[in-house]
MIROMI-714077 format. One record per residue (C-alpha): residue number from 1; residue in three letters; x, y, z. Coordinates in nm, 3 decimals. Layout:
<atoms>
   k   r      px      py      pz
 NUM ala       X       Y       Z
...
</atoms>
This chain:
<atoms>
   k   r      px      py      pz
   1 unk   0.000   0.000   0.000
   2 unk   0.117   0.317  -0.125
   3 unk   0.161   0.606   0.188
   4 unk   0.203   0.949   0.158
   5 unk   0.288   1.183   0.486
   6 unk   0.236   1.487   0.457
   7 unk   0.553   1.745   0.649
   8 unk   0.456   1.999   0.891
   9 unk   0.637   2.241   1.145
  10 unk   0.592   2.149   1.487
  11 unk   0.575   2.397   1.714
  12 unk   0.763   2.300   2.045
  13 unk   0.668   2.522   2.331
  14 unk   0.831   2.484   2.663
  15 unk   0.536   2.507   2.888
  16 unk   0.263   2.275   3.115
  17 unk  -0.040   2.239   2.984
  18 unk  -0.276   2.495   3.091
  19 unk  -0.508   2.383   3.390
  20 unk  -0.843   2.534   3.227
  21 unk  -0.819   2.294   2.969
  22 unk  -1.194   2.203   2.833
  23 unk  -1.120   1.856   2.815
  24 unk  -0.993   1.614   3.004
  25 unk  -0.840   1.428   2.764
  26 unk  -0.589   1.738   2.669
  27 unk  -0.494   1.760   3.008
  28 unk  -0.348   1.446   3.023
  29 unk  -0.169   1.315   2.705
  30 unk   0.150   1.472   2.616
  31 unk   0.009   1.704   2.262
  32 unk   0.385   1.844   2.175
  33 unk   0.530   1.510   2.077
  34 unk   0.258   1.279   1.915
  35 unk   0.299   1.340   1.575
  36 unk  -0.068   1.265   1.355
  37 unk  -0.057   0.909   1.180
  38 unk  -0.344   0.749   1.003
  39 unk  -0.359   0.363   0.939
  40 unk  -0.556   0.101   0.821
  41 unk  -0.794  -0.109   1.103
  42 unk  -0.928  -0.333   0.826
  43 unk  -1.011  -0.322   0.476
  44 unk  -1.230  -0.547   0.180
  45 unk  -1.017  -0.540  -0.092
  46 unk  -1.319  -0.638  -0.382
  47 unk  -1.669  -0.516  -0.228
  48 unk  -2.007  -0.752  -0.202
  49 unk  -2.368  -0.636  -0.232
  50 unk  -2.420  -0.950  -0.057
  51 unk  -2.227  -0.824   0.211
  52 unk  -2.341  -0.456   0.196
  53 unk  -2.396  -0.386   0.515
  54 unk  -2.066  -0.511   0.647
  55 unk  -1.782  -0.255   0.728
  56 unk  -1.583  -0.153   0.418
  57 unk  -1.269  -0.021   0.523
  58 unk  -1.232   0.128   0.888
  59 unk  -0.973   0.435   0.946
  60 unk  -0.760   0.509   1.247
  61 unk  -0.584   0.754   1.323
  62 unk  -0.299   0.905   1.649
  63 unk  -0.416   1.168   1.818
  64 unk  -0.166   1.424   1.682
  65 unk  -0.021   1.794   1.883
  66 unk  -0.204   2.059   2.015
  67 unk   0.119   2.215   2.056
  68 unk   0.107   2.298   2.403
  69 unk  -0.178   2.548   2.374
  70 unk  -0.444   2.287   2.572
  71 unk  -0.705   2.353   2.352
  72 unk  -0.913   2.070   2.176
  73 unk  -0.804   1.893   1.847
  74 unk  -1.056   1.851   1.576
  75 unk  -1.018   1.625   1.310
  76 unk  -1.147   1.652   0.934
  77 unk  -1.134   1.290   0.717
  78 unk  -1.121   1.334   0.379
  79 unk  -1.149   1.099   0.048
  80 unk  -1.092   1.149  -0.333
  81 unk  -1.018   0.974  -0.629
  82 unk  -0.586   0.864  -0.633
  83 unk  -0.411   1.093  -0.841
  84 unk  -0.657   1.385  -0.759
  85 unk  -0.472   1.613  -0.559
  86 unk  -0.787   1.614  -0.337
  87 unk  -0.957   1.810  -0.547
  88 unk  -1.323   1.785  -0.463
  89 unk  -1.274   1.553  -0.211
  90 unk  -1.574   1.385  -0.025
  91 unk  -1.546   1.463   0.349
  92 unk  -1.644   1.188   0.600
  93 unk  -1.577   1.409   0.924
  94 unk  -1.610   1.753   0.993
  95 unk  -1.368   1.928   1.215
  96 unk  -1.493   1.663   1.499
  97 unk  -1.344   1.694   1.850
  98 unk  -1.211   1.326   2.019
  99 unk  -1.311   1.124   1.732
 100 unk  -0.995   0.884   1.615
 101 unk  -1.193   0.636   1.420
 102 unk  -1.418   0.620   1.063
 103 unk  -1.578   0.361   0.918
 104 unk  -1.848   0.282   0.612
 105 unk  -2.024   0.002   0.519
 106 unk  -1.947  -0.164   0.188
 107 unk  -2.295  -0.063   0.012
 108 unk  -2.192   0.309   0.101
 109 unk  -1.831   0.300  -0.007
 110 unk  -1.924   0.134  -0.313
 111 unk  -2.162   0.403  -0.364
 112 unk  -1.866   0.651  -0.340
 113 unk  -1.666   0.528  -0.627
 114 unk  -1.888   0.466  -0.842
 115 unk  -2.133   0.801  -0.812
 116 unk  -1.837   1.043  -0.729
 117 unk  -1.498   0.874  -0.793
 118 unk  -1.595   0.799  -1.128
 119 unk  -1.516   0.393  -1.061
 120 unk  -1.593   0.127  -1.303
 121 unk  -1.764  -0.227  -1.140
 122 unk  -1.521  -0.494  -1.126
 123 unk  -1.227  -0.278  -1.153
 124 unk  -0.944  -0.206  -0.893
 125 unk  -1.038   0.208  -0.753
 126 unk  -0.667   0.387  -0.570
 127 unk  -0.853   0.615  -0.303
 128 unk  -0.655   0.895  -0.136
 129 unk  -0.775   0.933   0.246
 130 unk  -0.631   1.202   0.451
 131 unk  -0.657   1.320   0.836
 132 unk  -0.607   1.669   0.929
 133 unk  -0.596   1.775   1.255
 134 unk  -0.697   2.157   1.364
 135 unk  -0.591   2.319   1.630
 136 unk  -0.782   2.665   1.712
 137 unk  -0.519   2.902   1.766
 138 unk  -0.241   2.728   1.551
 139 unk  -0.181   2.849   1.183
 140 unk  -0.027   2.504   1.068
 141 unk  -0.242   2.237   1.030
 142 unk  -0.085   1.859   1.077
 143 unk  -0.205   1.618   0.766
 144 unk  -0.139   1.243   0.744
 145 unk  -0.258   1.065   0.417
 146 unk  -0.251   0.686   0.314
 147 unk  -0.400   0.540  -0.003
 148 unk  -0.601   0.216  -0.019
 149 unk  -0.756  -0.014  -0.333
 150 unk  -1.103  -0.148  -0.365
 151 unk  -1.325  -0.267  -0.605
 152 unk  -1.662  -0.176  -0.663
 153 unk  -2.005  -0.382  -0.790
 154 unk  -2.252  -0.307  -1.010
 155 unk  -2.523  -0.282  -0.760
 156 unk  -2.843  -0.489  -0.849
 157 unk  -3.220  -0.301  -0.876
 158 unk  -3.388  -0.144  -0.618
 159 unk  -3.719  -0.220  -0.794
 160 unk  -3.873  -0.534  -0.914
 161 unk  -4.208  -0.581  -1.055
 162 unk  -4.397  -0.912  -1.136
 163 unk  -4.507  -0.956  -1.479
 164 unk  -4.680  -1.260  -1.685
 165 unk  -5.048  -1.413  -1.774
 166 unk  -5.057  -1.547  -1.391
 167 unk  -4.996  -1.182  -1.255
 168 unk  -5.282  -0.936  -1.094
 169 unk  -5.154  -0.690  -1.419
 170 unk  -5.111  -0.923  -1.676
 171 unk  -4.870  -0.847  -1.959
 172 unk  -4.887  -0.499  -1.978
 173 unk  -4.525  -0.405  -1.860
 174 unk  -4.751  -0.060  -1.745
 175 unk  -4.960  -0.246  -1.523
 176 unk  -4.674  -0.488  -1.363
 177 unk  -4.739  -0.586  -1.007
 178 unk  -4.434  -0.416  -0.781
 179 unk  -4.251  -0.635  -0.540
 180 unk  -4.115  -0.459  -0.136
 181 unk  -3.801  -0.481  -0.149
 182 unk  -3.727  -0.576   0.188
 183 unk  -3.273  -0.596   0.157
 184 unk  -3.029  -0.502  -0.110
 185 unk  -3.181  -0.728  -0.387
 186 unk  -3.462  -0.913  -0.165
 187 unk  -3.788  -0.886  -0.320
 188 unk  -4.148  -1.014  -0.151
 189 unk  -4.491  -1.007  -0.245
 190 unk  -4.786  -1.225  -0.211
 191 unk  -5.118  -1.238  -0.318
 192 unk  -5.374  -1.435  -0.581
 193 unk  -5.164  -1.575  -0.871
 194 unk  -5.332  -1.714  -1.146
 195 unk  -5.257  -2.054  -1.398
 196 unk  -5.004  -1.964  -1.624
 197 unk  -4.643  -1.755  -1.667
 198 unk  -4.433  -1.544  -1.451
 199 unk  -4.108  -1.309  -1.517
 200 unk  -3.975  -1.024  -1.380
 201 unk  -3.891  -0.644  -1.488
 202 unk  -3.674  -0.374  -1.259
 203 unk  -3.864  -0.062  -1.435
 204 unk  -4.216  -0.056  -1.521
 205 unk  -4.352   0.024  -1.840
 206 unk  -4.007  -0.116  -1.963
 207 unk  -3.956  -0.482  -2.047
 208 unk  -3.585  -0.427  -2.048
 209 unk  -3.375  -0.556  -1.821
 210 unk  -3.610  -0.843  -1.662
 211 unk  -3.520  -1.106  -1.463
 212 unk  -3.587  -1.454  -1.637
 213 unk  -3.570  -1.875  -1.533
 214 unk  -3.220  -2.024  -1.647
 215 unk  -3.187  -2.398  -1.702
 216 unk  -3.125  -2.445  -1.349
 217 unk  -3.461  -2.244  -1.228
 218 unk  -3.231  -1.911  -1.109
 219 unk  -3.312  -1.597  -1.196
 220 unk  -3.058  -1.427  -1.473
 221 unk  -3.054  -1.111  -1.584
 222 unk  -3.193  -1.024  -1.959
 223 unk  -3.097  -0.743  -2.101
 224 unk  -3.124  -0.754  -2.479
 225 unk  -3.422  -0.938  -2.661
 226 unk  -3.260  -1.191  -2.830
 227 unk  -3.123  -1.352  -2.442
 228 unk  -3.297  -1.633  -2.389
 229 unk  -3.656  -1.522  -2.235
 230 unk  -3.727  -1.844  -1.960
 231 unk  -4.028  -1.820  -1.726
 232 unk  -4.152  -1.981  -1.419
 233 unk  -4.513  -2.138  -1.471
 234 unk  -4.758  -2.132  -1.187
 235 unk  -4.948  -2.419  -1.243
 236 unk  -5.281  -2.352  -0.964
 237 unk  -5.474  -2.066  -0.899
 238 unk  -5.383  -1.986  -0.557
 239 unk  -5.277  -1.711  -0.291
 240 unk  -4.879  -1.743  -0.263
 241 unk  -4.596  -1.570  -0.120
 242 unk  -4.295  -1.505  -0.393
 243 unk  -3.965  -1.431  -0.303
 244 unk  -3.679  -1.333  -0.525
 245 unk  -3.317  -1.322  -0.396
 246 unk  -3.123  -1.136  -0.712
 247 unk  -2.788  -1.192  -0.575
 248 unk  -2.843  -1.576  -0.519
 249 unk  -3.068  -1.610  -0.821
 250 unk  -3.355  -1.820  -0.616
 251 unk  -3.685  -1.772  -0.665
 252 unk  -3.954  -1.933  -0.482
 253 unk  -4.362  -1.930  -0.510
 254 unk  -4.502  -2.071  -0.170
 255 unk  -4.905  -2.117  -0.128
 256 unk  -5.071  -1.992   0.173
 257 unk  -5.353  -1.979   0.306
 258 unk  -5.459  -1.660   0.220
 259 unk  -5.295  -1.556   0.596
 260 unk  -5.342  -1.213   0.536
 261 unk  -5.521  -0.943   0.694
 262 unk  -5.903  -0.829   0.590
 263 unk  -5.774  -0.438   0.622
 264 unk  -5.460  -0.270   0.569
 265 unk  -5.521   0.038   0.746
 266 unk  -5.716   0.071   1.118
 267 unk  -5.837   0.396   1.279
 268 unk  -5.853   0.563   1.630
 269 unk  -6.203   0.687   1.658
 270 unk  -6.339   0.866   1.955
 271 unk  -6.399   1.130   2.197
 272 unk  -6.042   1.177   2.236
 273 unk  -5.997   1.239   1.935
 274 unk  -6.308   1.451   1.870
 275 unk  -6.414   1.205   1.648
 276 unk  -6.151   1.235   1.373
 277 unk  -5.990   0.911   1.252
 278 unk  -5.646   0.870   1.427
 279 unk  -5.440   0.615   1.195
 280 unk  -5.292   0.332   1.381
 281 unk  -4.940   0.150   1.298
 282 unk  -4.961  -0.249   1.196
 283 unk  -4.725  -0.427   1.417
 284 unk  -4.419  -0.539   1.212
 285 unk  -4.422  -0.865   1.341
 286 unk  -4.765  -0.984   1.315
 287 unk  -4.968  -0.783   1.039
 288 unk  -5.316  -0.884   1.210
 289 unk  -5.214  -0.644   1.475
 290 unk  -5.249  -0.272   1.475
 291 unk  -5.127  -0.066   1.757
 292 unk  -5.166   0.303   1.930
 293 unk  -5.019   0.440   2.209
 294 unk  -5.151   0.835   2.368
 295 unk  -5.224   1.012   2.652
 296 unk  -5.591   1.069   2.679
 297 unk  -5.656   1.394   2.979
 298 unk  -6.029   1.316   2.867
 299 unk  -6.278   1.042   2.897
 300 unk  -6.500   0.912   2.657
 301 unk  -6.633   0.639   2.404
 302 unk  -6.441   0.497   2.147
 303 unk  -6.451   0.242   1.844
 304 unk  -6.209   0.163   1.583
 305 unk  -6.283   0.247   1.173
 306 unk  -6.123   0.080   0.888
 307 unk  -6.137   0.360   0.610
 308 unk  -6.059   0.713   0.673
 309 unk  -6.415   0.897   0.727
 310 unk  -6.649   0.549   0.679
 311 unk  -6.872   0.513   0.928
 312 unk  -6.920   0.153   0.811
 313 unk  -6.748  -0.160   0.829
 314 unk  -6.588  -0.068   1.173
 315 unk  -6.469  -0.226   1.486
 316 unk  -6.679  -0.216   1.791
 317 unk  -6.779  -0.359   2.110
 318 unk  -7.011  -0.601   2.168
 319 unk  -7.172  -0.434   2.405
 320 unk  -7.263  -0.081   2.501
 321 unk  -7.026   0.115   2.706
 322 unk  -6.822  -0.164   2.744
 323 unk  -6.506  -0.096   2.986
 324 unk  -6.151  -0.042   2.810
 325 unk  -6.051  -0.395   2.986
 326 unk  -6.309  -0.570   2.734
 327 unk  -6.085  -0.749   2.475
 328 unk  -6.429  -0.839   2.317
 329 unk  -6.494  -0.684   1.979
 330 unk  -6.671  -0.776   1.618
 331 unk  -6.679  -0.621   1.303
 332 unk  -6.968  -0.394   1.205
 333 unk  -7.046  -0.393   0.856
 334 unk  -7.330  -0.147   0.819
 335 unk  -7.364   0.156   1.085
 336 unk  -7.604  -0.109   1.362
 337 unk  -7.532  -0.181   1.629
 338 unk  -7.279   0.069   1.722
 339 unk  -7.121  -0.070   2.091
 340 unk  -6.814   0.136   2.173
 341 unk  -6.583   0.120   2.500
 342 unk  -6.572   0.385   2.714
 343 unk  -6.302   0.525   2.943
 344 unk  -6.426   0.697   3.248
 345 unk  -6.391   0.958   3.388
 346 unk  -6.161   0.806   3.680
 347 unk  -5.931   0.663   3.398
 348 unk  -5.811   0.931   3.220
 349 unk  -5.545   1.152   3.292
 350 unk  -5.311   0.893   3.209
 351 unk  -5.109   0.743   2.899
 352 unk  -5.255   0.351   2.755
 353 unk  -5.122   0.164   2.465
 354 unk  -5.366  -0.047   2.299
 355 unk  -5.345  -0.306   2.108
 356 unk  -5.608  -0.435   1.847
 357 unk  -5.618  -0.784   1.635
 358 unk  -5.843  -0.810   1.348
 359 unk  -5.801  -1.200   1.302
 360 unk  -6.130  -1.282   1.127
 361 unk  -6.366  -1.486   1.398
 362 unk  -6.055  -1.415   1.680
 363 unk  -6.093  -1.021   1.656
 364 unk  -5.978  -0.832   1.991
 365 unk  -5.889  -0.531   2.148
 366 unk  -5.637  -0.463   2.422
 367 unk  -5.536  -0.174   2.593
 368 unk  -5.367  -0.107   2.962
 369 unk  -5.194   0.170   3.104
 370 unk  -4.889   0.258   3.043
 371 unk  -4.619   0.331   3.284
 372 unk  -4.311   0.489   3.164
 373 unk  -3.962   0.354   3.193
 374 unk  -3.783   0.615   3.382
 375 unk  -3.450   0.616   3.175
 376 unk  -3.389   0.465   2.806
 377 unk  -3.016   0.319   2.751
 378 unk  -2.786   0.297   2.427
 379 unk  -2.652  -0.055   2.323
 380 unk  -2.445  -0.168   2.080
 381 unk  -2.109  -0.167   1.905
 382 unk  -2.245   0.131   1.749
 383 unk  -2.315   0.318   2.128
 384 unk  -2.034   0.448   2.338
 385 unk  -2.075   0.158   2.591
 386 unk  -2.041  -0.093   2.363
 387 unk  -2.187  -0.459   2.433
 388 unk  -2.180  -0.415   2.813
 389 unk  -2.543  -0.384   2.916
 390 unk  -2.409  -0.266   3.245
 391 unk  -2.190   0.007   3.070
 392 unk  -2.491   0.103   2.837
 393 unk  -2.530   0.477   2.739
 394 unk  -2.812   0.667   2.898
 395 unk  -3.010   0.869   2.717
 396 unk  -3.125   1.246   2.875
 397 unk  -3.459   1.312   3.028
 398 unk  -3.673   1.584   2.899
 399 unk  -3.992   1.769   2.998
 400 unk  -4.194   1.503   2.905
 401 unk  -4.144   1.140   3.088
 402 unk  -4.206   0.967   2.730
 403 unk  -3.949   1.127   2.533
 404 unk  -3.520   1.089   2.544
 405 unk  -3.277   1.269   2.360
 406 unk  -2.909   1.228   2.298
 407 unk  -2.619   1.387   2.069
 408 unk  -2.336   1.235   2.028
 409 unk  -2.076   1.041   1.847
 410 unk  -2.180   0.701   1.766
 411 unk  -1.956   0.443   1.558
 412 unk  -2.042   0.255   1.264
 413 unk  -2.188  -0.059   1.371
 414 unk  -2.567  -0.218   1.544
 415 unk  -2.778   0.000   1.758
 416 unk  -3.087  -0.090   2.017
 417 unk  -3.229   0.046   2.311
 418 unk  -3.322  -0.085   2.661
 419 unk  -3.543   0.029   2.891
 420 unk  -3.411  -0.115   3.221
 421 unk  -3.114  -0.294   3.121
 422 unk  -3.238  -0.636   3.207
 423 unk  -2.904  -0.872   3.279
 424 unk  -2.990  -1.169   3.136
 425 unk  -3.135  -0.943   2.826
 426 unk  -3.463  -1.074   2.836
 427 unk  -3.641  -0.715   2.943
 428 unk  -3.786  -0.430   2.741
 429 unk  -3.612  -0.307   2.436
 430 unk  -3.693  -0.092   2.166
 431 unk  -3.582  -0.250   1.845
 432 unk  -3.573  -0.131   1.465
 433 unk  -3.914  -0.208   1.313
 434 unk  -3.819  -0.215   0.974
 435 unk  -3.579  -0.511   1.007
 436 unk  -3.261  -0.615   1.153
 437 unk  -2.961  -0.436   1.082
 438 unk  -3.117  -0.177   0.862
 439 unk  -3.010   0.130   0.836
 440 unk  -3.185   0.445   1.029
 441 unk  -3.354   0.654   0.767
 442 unk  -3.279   0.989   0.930
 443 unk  -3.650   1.077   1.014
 444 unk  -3.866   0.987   1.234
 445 unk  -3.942   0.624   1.253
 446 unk  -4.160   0.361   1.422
 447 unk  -4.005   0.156   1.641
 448 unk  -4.047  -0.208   1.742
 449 unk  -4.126  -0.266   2.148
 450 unk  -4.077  -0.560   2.304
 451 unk  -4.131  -0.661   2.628
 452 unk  -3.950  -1.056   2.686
 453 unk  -4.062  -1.017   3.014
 454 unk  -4.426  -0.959   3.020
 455 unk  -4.639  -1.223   2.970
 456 unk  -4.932  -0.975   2.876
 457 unk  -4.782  -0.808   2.537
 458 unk  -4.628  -1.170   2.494
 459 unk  -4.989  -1.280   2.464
 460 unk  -5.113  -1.049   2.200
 461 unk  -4.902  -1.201   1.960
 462 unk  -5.034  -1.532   1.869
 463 unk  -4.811  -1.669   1.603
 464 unk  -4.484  -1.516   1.722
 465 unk  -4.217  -1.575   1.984
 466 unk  -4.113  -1.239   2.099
 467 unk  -3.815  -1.400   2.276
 468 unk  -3.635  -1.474   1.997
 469 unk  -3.680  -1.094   1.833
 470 unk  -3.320  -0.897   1.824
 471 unk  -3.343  -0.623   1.514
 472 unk  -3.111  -0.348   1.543
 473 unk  -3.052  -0.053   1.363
 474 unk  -2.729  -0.045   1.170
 475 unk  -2.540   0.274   1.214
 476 unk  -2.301   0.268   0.850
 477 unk  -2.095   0.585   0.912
 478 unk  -1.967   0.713   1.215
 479 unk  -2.007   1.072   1.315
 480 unk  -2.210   1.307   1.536
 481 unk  -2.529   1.212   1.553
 482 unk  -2.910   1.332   1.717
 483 unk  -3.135   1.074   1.910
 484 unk  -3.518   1.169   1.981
 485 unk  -3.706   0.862   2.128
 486 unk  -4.048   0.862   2.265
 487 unk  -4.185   0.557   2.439
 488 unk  -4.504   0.629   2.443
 489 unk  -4.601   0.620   2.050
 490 unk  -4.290   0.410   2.023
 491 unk  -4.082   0.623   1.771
 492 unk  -3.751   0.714   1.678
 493 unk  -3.501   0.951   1.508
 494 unk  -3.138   0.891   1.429
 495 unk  -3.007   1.186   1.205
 496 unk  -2.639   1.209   1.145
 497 unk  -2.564   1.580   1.223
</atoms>
């Protein structure tokens, strides 16, 4: 590996360190002798979609010289293209204060070359990094550079659509059926499938590139029309669950048993909310399960609709005035009769999560108070504490008792959050909801709760093992970031600063 230091003066003054230091950590280390060095911690030499969320390439680097002054170093990372100069580099860390480590995932890296290094897939990129370290106060700024290879992918689609005679849309490439893509080049949908053919396209309205059956029944990439055009056949009209894995080629059409929910959207209708429909969030892990968490500082009735504004087809009671601790409920499909629950007057003032199932024939509701957790705590390799439940980062308290906050610097790597650091880890946590090891989209964000604990919210899911539940958010670049969590409607927001 090619290395390139950059010189510098440094400025040897003959004086302690100044007591009224800022930080600690300048107090202590000797900052006229440690000269700025970056290295390599470890490195993929030919990135992997497949592996996309795995670290890249992670950066190190000494601490460097304040140069007796005592003030704080900051620190300013910066890639380009070998060859370069650094001209219009891409910074990965802004003039960041005790920060001595970067790291990016191999999906974001690859991103780099190819969208601003100008790399080609599948061949060998030189990448200059360099490490400056700023001193306020000091004119000369100490550099340290190093220069690393990797090769980039071609990433696959983000998109996939069904297409074919068996589809909902038929052959009209305008009309193809989109997949969720639920990881880098993991597609899912299910629903009725008819008798007959089955291919796939990446852009709708286009029939090129598609996604056809080789001889050995994987999907391979078409991109021209005279490529061989191989389809899978659905031979029963049926209500199946397709998967297609583009980076392993495998393809797979399972029947069920039409396991999926009469409604995709359920409402919050009541007093509290002076009778406007309050959209509720389906439970990631059980899609029968919708889920609504508020403080209500008024009684009232209450009933649950199914459409925004439709008075019919809605969840009720099954008898009127029934108490909130009623999991009793049927669906109404016309406006008679119309049973709601109703919280008294001696049960408001207080915060309740409910839960409600719309299983056809097994329909319930559930809602109890909640209590909130008086501190939320930050684990993971991404996290300052690490691992080490004991050790985990606490969050700060605000006004209200349902919401946390925290800046800081968190590393690249997983990222959960308990809520009384249980030691054998089998307590409340607040996991990612949108899957494990995804990455936090920067907004707000619903978050998964689970209690291992508590054998009440363990019964509301009927087809799922809570215990076994660990998805974490997966923090790609290090950096300063801003944490708002609130308990209570069970959100999150991770936003790199």
């Amino acid at each position: 590996m090619k290395k390139y230091i950059f010189s510098l003066v440094w400025i040897l003054l003959g004086c302690f360190v100044f007591s009224a230091c800022t930080d600690q950590d300048y107090e202590q280390l000797d900052k006229g002798s440690d000269h700025l060095t970056l290295t390599v911690g470890e490195k993929v030499n030919s990135l992997n979609e497949m592996d996309h969320a795995g670290n890249a390439i992670v950066l190190n680097w000494t601490t460097g010289n304040n140069v007796g002054t005592g003030n704080k170093i900051y620190y300013r990372l910066e890639l380009a293209k070998a060859g370069t100069k650094s001209a219009q580099p891409y910074t990965a860390l802004t003039d960041e204060a005790q920060v001595y480590t970067w790291s990016i995932n191999e999906e974001n890296l690859n991103n780099l070359i190819l969208d601003k290094f100008g790399g080609v897939a599948g061949q060998p990129t030189d990448i200059d990094a360099r490490i400056s370290a700023i001193v306020p106060g000091v004119d000369a700024v100490q550099t340290d550079s190093l220069t690393f290879q990797v090769t980039p992918y071609q990433p696959v689609t983000t998109t996939l659509y069904l297409l074919g005679d068996a589809t909902p849309g038929g052959w009209s490439a305008d009309n193809a059926t989109a997949m969720a893509r639920t990881d880098n080049g993991i597609f899912t949908w299910e629903g009725m499938l008819k008798a007959g053919n089955v291919k796939f396209i990446t852009t709708l309205g286009k029939f090129l590139p598609s996604y056809n059956k080789d001889d050995k029944g994987l999907a391979e990439l078409r991109t021209t029309d005279d490529q061989p055009d191989g389809q899978w056949q659905i031979t029963e009209d049926h209500y199946y669950k397709v998967m297609a894995n583009l980076l392993t080629g495998e393809v797979t059409f399972t029947q069920e048993e039409g396991n999926k929910p009469a409604y995709d959207y359920l409402y919050f209708v009541g007093d509290m909310t002076n009778w406007s429909f309050v959209n509720m969030t389906r439970d990631p892990l059980d899609s029968f399960l919708f889920r609504y968490g508020g403080y209500f500082d008024q009684g009232g009735k209450f009933k649950f609709g199914t459409s925004e504004g439709n008075w019919q087809n809605m969840y009720k009671a099954t008898h009127d005035d029934a108490p909130y601790t009623d999991t009793s409920m049927q669906l109404v499909s016309g406006y008679d009769p119309d049973y709601k629950w109703n919280l008294t007057d001696g049960d408001k003032g207080k915060a309740y999560k409910i839960c409600v199932d719309i299983r056809t024939g097994k329909e319930r509701m559930m809602m109890r108070e909640f209590t909130p957790y008086s501190m939320i705590y930050m684990v993971g390799d991404a996290a300052p504490g690490g691992w080490d439940l004991g050790n985990a980062t606490a969050m700060k308290a605000t006004d209200s008792p349902y919401i946390f906050t925290w800046t800081g610097t968190l590393n690249a790597g997983e990222l959960k959050f308990s809520c009384d650091k249980r030691s054998d880890w089998m307590g409340a946590w607040l996991m990612c909801a949108n899957g494990n090891d995804m990455e936090p989209t920067g907004q707000t964000e619903k978050a998964l709760f689970v209690d291992k604990s508590d054998d009440y919210l363990k019964a509301e899911y009927k087809d799922v093992d809570i215990s076994g539940i660990d998805q974490k958010w997966k923090v790609t670049t290090s950096g300063t970031y801003k944490i708002t969590l609130n308990q209570l409607e069970e959100t999150v927001s991770i936003v790199k600063q």
